[in-house]
C-alpha angles and dihedrals in degrees: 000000000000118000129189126206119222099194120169137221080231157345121293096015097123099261084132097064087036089060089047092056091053102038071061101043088050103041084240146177116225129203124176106189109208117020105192105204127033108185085092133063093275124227093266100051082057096049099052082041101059095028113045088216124123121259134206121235109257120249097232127024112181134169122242117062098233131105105325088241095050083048101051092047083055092069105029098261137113132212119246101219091195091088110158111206104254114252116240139149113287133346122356128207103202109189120205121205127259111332123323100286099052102132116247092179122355086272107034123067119187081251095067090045092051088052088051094054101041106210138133120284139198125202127209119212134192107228089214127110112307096018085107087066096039096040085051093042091057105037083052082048096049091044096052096059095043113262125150110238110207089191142288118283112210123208129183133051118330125288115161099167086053091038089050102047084047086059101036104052096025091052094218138126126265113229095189135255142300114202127207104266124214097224114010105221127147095256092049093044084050105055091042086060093067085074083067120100089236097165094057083048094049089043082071094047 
């Protein structure tokens, strides 16, 4: 079984979709393993949406769309941070939530789960404005816990100068970019992949 982590350098910045293309491009299976709000359709239900692919139940499915530790004390609940990944046939694309120091529990952050687990990890990244201080600040945070970093994967419009500092000073790979596309469907989500350096991902699995 390999698996592979899509973490973010923050919420809302399309690492969803970009989970769904590569749950695709690998012929994947996906997992998320706490979806905090449920009135929506939820990450999973995207993903096997736009990908065709299977997907695992999550570990943990609570209401309110908050952090997943304010959501599970909402409801009485806490998170067990000794999650396991879940072993299938082939490659699995596990997504975190928000960016790497999202609480699961008021002492366990998905960083320190993602440390635990030790396995690569690819980090999506907005190409907006700040992304340059929050792309630096977590790949310094992954590193520094150990994690292998495969590259940043940048979505949203172009922006080389930005891009290129990220990589630069970050010394990290570029995996391509995702752009922002007009009507996410499978076949649109498809084509815009094959923008993604697949082979240097495939190369950690």
């Amino acid at each position: 079984m390999t698996s592979i982590i899509v973490t973010g350098t923050d919420t809302g910045i399309g690492k969803t979709v970009f989970s769904a293309g590569l749950t695709a491009a690998l012929g994947a299976t996906y997992w998320k393993p706490v979806q905090s709000g449920l009135e929506e359709e939820t990450d999973t239900e995207i993903v096997a949406r736009l990908s065709g692919r299977p997907v695992l139940p999550e570990a943990y499915r609570l209401q309110i769309p908050a952090s997943p530790h304010l959501s599970a004390e909402a409801e009485g609940a806490e998170i067990d941070t000794l999650l396991e990944i879940p072993t299938v046939d082939g490659p699995l694309v596990v997504e975190g939530a928000g960016g790497l120091m999202v609480p699961l529990n008021r002492q366990v952050t998905y960083l320190d789960v993602f440390a635990r687990w030790q396995r690569p990890v690819i980090l999506c990244a907005r190409t907006q404005l700040g992304t340059i201080n929050h792309t630096l600040l977590s790949l310094r945070a992954l590193r520094a816990e150990g994690c292998l970093v495969v590259g940043v994967a940048f979505i949203g419009e172009a922006e080389p100068e930005v891009q290129e500092t990220i990589c630069q000073m970050g010394l990290v790979a570029s995996l391509g970019r995702l752009p922002v596309l007009p009507e996410v469907t499978t076949v649109a989500l498809a084509q815009a992949f094959g923008a993604i350096d697949m082979d240097r991902i495939r190369d950690h699995l």
